[in-house]
N, C-alpha and C positions, 0 to 999 in steps of 0.2 A: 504494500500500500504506500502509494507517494505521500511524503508527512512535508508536506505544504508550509509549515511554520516552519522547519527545518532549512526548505530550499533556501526563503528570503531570508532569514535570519545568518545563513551565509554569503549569501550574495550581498545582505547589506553588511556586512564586518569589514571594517576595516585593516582587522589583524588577522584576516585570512587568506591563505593562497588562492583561493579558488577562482575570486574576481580575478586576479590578477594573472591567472590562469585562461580565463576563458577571455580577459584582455589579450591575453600575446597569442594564443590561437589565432583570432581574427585578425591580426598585425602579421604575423607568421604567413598565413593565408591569402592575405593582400599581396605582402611583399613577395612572395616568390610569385605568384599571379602576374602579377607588373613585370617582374622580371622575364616572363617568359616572352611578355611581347615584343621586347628588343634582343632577343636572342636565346639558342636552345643551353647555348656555355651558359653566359649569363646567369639565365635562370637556375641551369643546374647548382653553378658557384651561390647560388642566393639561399637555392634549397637547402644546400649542407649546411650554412651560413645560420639560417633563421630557426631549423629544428635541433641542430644542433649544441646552437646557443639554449633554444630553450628547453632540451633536455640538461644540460649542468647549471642553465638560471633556476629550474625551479627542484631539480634534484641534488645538486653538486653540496651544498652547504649542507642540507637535512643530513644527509649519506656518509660525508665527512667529520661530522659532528655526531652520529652513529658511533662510526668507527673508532671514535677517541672517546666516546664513551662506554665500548665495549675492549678497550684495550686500555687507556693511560687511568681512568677511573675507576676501572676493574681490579687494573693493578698497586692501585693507590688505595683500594677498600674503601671507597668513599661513591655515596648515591649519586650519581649523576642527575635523577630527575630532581634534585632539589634546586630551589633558584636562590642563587646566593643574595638577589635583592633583599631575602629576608633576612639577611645579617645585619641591614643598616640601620633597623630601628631595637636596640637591648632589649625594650620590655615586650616588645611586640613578640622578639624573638622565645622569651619566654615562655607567651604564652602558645608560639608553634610547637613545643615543646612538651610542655603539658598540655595540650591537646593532639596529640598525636594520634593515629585513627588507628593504631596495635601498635605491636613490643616492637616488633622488626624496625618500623618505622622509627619508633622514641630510639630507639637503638640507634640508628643512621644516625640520626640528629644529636645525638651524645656524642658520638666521634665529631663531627661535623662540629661541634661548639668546642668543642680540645682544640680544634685543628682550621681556626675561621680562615687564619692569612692562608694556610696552603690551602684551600678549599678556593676561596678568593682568588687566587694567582693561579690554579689551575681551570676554573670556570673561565678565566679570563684570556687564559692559553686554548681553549678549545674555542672561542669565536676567533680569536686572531689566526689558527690553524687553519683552520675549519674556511675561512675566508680564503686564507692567500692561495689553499691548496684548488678550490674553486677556481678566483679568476688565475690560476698558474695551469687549470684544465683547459679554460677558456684559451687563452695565449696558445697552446701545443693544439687545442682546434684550427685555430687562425691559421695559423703556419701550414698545417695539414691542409687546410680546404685550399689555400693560395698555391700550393705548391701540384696540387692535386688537380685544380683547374689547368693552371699555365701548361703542364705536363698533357694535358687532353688537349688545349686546345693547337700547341705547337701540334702534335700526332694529327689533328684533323685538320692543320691548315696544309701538313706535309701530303695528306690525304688527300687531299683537295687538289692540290695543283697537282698530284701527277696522273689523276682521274683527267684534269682537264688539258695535261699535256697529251695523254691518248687521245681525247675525243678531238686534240686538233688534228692528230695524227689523222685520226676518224672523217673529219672534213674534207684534210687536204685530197683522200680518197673519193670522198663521197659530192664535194660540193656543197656541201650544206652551210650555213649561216647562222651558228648556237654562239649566244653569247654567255658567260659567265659570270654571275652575282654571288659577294657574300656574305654572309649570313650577320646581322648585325645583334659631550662627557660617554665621551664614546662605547665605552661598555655598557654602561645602563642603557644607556638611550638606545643602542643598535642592538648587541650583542642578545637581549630577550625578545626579540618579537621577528619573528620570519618577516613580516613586511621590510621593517624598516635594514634590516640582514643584506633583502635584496637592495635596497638604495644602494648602498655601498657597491654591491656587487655589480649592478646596472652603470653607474658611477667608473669601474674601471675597464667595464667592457665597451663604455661610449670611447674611453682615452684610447684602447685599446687600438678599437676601431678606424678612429683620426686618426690616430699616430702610423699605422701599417695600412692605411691607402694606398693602392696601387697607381690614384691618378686622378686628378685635379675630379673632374667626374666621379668616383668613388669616395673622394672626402664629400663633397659636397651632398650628395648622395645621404650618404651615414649622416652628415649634419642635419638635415631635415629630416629623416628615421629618427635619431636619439632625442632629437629636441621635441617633436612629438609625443615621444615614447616616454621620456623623463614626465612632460605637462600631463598625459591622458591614462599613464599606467599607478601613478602616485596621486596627482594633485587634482586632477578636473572634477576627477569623479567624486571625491565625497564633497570637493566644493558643490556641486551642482545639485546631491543629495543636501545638503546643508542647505542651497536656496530654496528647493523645495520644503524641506521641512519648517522653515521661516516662512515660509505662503501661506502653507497649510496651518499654521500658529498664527497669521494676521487674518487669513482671509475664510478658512472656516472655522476658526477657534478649537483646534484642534490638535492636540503636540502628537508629535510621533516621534520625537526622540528616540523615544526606547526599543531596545531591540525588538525587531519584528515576533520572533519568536514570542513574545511574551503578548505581543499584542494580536498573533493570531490565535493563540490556547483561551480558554477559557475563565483559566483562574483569577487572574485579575479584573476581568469583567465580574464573576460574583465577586469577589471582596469587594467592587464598588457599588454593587447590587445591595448586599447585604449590610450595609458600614462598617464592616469591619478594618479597613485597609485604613481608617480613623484609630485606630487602635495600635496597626503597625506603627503608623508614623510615629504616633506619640510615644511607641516604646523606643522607638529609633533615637527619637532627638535625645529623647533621657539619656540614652547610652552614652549620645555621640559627645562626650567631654574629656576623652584623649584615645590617642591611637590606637593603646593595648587594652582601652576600656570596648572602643569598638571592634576592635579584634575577638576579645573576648565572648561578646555579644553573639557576632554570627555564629558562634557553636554554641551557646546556649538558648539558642534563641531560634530555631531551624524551623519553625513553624510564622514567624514571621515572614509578611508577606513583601517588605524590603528584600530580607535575606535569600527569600525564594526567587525573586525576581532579577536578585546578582548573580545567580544558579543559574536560573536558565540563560541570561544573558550573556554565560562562559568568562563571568569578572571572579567569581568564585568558584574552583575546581573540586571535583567530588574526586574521593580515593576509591580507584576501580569501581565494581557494581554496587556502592553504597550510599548511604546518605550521609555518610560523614565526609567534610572538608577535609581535602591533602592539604597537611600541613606544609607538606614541601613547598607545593606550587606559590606563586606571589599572588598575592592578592591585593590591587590598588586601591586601601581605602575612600583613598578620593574617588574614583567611578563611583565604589558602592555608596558612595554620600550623594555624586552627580545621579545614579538612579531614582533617590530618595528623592530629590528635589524636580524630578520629571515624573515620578509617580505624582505627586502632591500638584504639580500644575494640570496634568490631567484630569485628574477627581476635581479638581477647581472647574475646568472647561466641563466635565460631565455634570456634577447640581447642576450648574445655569443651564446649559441643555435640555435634563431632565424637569427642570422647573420650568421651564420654555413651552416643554410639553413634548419633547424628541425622545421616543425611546432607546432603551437601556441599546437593544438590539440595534437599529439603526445608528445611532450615535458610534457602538463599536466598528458596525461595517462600515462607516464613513473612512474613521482611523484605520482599516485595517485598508482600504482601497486607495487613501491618499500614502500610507507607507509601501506600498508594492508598487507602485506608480513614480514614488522618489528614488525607489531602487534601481527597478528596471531602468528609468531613463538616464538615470545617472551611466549605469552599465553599459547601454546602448549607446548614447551619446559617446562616449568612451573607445567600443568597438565599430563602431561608424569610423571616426576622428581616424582610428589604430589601419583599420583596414580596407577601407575607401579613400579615406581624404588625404592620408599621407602617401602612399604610393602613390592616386593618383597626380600629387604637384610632386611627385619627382620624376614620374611619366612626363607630364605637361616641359617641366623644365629640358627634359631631355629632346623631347620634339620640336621647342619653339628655341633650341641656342644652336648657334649654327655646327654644325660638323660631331651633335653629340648623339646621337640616333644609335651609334654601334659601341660595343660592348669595347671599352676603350683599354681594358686588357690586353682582348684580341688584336687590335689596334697595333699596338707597342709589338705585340711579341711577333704579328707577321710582318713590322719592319724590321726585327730584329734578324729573321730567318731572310729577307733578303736580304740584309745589309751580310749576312753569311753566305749567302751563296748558294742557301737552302733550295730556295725558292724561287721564282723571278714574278 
């Protein structure tokens, strides 16, 4: 059964691969498409190019950060799934500690508070690895795919003329008239969140890219792909979710901040059915008077309907199939305070609604059809931009500058073969 809260709830995250997945799909697909039109090299050198990158963009980091944590944390006896962010607050860390969700785990986190700075300095060695061995995959792509076109295409320009040295032989016999055409705070900030991993990673494969152009044409080229790609793969899209959600807050009084998931299920529609989700808050704010007090809270407190609604919003992680909080994972009090304050404007816009005279039902479908609406277009606008509009103006650019129609590679390398004596 397709679980519909599910789908939007990742498609609108902004700390998930998957947008940004189904972004370079349609970019990947554009791009080597485009490519084909100005030549069959070309596009081939595009295709290695664009899926190959984005097999090490979206695997290369995960996989290597696997590996170092099935080898140097293995060997160090130390959890890898633990996130060292919770070392930075003392009491908070306590209370991960005493609430540990079994022995194994209080166990982990006992070694782990002996041992903060090396736990620290090797959490901090597996993103800087874990990166350089990425784009140092990307780089021996490069090199592979350049070396791998030039090598074909020298073999088919050598192909080629001596096809069309027979068929003149072929003429002089025949008389015929065939002419010849051819083919034209850096760890915190980066080091926790896959998205922000890939900036970085995108970041040295744009330098990458410029730097090992083949030819005024291919920088230029990459320059209008990366520039794109940086605006529409990170930046466009939750801005444009962002205006829409600001619309839908001025102009039908309606917040949709909150993760979709939460506002396609049902639960928080009754807790504002019933007034209970008056009750959350007010326990919430009581708590909210220091960080290890609200820390404390979300594991005493699991029936609250704050707490459930940072659950399902993936700000608070459950330990395997249970309802108890992994103490390892980070949890950013500040979001689950930002949920707090998006539950409580909502309830705000639903009374005036329901006193309006808009029912419970209606009122939620409104919110649930203006949040699926800021998602998708954000997305689409996004894979549009990625895979229509940027190849096309590198298409356009290529057609309307003079002498730039062919794959300027090929270009190079069959003056190189005659300037040899290869060819004529």
């Amino acid at each position: 059964m397709v679980n519909v809260a599910r789908i939007f709830s990742t498609l609108g995250n902004s700390d998930s691969l998957v947008p940004l997945a189904i972004k370079d799909f349609s970019a990947t697909g554009g791009m080597t498409a485009g490519s084909f039109v100005t030549g069959k090299e070309e596009g081939q050198d595009r295709f290695i190019d664009e899926t190959g990158t984005e097999v090490i963009w979206l695997c290369g980091i995960p996989a290597f950060k696997w590996l170092f944590d099935n080898t140097v944390f293995r060997l160090m006896k130390l959890d890898s799934k633990f996130d060292a962010r919770n070392l930075k607050d003392k009491d908070v860390f306590e209370k991960i500690q005493q609430y540990a969700p079994d022995d194994k785990v209080k166990s982990s986190l006992s070694k782990i508070a002996k041992n903060q700075k090396m736990f620290k300095n090797t959490a901090t060695a597996k993103f800087v690895v874990s990166t350089a061995m990425t784009i140092g995959s990307y780089i021996g792509l490069t090199k592979f795919k350049q070396k791998y076109t030039e090598d074909k295409i020298r073999k088919n320009l050598i192909a080629e003329y001596e096809a069309s040295k027979k068929q003149e032989n072929a003429e002089k016999k025949g008389g015929e008239n065939i002419s010849f055409k051819g083919l034209g705070n850096v760890v915190e900030t980066f080091a926790f969140s896959p998205v922000k991993n890939m900036w970085i990673l995108d970041g040295a494969i744009t330098g990458e890219r410029l730097k090992d152009s083949r030819s005024p044409q291919e920088f230029i080229g990459y320059g209008i792909k990366e520039a794109f790609t940086l605006c529409f793969m990170y930046y466009a899209g939750d801005k444009i979710q962002q205006v829409l959600e600001n619309y839908a807050n001025k102009k039908h009084n309606k917040s949709i901040g909150l993760d979709a998931k939460v506002l396609e299920e049902g639960n928080l529609k009754k807790a504002f059915e019933d007034g209970s989700i008056e009750k959350s808050l007010n326990e919430f704010k009581a708590a909210n008077t220091s960080k290890a007090d609200l820390y404390e809270f979300l594991h005493k407190k699991p029936d609250n309907m704050i707490v459930k609604t940072a659950k399902d919003s993936g700000i608070i992680k459950l330990y395997k199939k249970t309802d108890k909080i992994d103490t390892r994972k980070y949890i950013d009090l500040e979001e689950v305070e930002g949920v707090s304050k998006k539950v409580e404007e909502l309830y705000s816009q639903y009374q005036k609604a329901v006193a309006g005279g808009e029912t419970s039902d209606k009122f939620f479908a409104g919110v649930k059809k203006l949040k699926r609406n800021a998602i998708l277009t954000g997305l689409g606008t996004c894979m549009f931009a990625l895979g229509i509009v940027t190849p096309g103006l590198m298409l356009l650019k290529r057609f309307t500058a003079n002498d730039d129609t062919e794959f300027q590679t090929k270009k190079i390398i069959r003056q190189q073969l005659i300037n040899d004596g290869i060819i004529k």
